[in-house]
C-alpha positions in Angstrom: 59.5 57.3 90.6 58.0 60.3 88.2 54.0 60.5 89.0 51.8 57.4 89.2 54.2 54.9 88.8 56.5 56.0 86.4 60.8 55.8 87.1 63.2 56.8 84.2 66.5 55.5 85.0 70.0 54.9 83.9 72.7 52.3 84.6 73.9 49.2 84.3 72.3 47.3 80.4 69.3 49.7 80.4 68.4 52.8 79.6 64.8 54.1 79.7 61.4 54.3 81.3 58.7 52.1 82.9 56.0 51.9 84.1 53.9 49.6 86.0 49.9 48.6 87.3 49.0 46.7 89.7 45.4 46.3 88.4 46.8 44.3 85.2 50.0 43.2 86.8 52.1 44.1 83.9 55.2 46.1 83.5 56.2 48.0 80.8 59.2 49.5 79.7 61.2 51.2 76.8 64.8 52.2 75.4 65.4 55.4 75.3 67.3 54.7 71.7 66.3 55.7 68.1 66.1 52.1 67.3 64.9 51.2 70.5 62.1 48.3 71.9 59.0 48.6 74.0 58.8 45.5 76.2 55.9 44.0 78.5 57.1 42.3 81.4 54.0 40.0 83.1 55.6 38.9 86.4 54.7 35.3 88.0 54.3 37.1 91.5 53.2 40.7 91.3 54.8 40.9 95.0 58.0 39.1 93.9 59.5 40.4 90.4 62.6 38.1 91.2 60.3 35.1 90.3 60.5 35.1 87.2 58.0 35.9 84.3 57.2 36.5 80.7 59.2 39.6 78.9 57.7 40.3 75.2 59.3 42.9 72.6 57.7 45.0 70.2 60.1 45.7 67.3 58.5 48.7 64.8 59.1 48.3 61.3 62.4 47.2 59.4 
């Protein structure tokens, strides 16, 4: 983790940053890629991220 809450990593499909609160329960990350997405992942169990959950993109303009 990099201060309050925030882990760059590297590996696997993903490359990026995120960050997460537990006072909104929502995760969110980014692509570390020119054309790259910001997503909000809004976990069904804040204590379980396994469980399932709602992921949302934000795609800036075409």
């Amino acid at each position: 983790m990099i201060g309050g809450g925030v882990a760059a990593f590297t590996g696997g499909l993903w490359t990026g940053a995120a960050v997460g609160g537990t006072v909104r329960k929502v995760i969110y990350l980014t692509e570390d890629e020119t054309d790259g997405c910001f997503y909000r992942f809004r976990p069904n169990n804040w204590g379980d991220l396994c469980a399932g959950g709602l992921l949302e993109v934000l795609v800036a303009g075409e």
